[in-house]
C-alpha positions in Angstrom: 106.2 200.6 189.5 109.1 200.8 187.0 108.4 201.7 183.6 110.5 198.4 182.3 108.7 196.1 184.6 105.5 196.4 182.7 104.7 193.9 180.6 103.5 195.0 177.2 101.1 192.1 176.2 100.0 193.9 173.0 103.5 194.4 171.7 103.9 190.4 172.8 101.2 189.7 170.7 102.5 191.5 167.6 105.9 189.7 168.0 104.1 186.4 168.2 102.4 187.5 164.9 105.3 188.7 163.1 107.0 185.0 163.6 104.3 183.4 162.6 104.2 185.4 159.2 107.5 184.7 159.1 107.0 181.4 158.9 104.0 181.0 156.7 105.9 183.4 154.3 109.0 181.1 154.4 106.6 177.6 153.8 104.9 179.6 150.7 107.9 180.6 149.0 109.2 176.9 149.6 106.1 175.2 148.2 106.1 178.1 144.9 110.0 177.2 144.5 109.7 173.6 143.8 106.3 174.1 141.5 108.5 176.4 139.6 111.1 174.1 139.4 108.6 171.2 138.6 107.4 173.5 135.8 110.9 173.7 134.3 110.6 177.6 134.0 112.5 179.1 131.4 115.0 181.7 133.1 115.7 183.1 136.8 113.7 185.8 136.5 110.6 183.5 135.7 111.3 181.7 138.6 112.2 184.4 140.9 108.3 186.0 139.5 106.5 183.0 140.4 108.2 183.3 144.3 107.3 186.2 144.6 104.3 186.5 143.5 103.3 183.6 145.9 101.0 185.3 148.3 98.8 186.5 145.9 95.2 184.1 145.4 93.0 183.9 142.4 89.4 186.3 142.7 86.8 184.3 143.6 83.2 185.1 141.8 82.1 187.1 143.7 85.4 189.5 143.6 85.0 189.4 139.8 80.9 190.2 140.5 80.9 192.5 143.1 81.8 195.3 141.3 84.9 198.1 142.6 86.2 196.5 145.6 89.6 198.4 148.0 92.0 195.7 147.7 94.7 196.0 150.4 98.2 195.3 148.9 100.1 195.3 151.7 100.2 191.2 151.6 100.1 190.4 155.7 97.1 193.2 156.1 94.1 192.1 157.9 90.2 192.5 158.5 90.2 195.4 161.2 93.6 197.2 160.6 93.9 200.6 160.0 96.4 202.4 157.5 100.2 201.5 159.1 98.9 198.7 161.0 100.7 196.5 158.7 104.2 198.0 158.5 107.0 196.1 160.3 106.7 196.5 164.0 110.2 197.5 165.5 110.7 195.1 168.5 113.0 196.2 171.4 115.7 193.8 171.1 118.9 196.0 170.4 120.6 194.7 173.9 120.0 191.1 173.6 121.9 188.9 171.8 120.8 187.2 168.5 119.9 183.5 169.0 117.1 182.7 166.2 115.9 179.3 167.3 114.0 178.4 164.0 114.6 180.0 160.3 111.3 182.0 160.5 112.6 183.5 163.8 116.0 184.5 161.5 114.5 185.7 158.2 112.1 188.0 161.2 115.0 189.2 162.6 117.4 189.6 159.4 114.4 191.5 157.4 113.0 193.5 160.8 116.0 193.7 163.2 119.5 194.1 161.2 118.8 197.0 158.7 122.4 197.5 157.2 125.1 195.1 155.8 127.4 195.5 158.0 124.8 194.9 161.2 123.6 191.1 159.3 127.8 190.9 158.8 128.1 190.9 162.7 124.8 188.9 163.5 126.2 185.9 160.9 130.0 186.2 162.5 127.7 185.6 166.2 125.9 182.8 165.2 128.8 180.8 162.9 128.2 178.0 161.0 127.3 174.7 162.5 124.4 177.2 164.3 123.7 178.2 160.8 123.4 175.0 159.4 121.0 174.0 162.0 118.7 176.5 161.7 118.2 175.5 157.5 118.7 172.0 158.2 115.9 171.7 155.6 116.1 174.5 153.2 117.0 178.3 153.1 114.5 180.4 152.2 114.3 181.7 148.4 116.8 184.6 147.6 118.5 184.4 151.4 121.5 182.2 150.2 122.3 185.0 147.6 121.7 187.7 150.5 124.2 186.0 152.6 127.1 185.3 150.4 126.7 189.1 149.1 126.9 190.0 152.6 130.0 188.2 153.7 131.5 188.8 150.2 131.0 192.7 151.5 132.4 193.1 154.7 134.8 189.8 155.5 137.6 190.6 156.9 141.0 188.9 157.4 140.8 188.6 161.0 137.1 186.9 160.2 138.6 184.1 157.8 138.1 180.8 159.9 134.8 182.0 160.9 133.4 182.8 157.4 135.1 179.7 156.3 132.8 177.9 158.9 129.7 180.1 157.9 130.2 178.5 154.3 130.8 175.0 155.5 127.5 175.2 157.2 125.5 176.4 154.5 127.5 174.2 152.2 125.4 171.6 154.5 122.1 173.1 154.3 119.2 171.0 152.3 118.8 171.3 148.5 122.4 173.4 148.5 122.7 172.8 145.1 119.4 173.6 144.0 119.2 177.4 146.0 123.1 177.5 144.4 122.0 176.8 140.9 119.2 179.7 141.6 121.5 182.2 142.6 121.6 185.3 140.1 124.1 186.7 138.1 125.4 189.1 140.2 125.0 186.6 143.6 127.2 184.2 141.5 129.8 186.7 141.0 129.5 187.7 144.5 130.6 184.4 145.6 133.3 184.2 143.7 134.5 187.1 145.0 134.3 186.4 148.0 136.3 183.1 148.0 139.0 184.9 146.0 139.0 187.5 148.8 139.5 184.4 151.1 142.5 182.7 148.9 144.0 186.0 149.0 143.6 186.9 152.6 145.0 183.2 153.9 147.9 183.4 151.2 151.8 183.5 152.3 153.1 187.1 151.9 149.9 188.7 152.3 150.7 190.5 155.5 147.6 188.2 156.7 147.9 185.8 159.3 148.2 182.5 156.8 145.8 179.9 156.9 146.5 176.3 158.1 146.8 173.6 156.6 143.4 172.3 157.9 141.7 175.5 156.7 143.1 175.8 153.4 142.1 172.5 152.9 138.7 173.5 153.3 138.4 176.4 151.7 139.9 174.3 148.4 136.7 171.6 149.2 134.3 174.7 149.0 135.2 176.2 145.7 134.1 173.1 145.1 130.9 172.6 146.9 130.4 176.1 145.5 131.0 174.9 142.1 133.6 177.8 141.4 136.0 175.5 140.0 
């Protein structure tokens, strides 16, 4: 029997388990984000504390009693792992194509799968916006608008416009857009920016560029808006 016809239940199992810390990480962050917005925190790096700092639970009485206790601090550890047990498994994936069918199956891949910028660049560019948009229908996750704006601000390209122009339109569409754009930091801001002057530059007559349409510029114009860059 072939090597590749075996079925690897164990590594099945893992992948099953990585999703589904995925997602449990992606609904903590969500439900720390809005009691840090409901608390009216003072600056981004308060709130961006308080996200973070989500997994972590209060010691119960008889942590505080029992004397030294080996705390793990790798957050996604478990009863029964041994040292390394809880470092992201690599999953062998490299030949298929990425098609995330929920957000936790995304941030799995985006954190686990695509390592360098210009790898997420390529995986964003395959997916496009209206796919996008589906997928964070609801929300996008805390910090991964500001990691996908620096990303395409990085690496677009003018034979890329339409489709980053699509990428934007579909996050512009995502749910509470304005409040994960009003959270975005300093530098993410900037990022944004430059990445839509990039854009007016690229689709510009007498660029050397192929020049946008009329369509196209017009939408670019309607997303320094949504973007609140003008």
């Amino acid at each position: 029997m072939e090597k590749s016809s075996i079925v690897d239940f164990k590594a099945l199992e893992k992948e099953l388990q990585a999703a589904l810390d995925a997602d449990e990480k992606y609904k903590r962050e969500n439900a720390a984000k809005l009691r840090a917005v409901a608390q009216r925190v003072p600056s981004y790096e308060d709130f961006r504390s308080i996200v973070l700092a989500s997994h972590l639970k209060p010691l119960e009485r008889k942590d505080k009693e029992g004397g030294r206790r080996t705390v793990p601090w790798n957050c996604h550890a478990t009863r029964g792992e041994t040292p390394g047990e809880g470092v992201a498994i690599e999953i062998s994936q490299e030949e298929e194509p990425f098609q995330p069918g929920t957000s936790a199956e995304f941030y799995r891949d985006w954190r686990r799968r695509f390592r360098s910028e210009p790898e997420r660049y390529q995986a964003l560019l395959q997916l496009g916006g209206p796919m996008l948009g589906r997928l964070f229908q609801t929300d996008v996750g805390f910090g991964l608008l500001g990691e996908l704006l620096m990303t395409l601000a990085n690496h677009v390209r003018p034979a890329d416009q339409v489709v980053v122009l699509g990428i934007l339109r579909g996050l512009a569409g995502t749910g509470r857009f304005p409040l994960n754009l009003s959270l975005l930091s300093p530098a993410e801001r900037e990022g944004c920016r430059t990445l839509f002057q990039k854009l007016q530059a690229m689709g510009a007559p007498g660029a050397g560029q192929e020049v946008l349409g009329r369509e196209e510029q017009g939408l670019l114009q309607e997303l320094w808006r949504l973007y609140q860059l003008c």
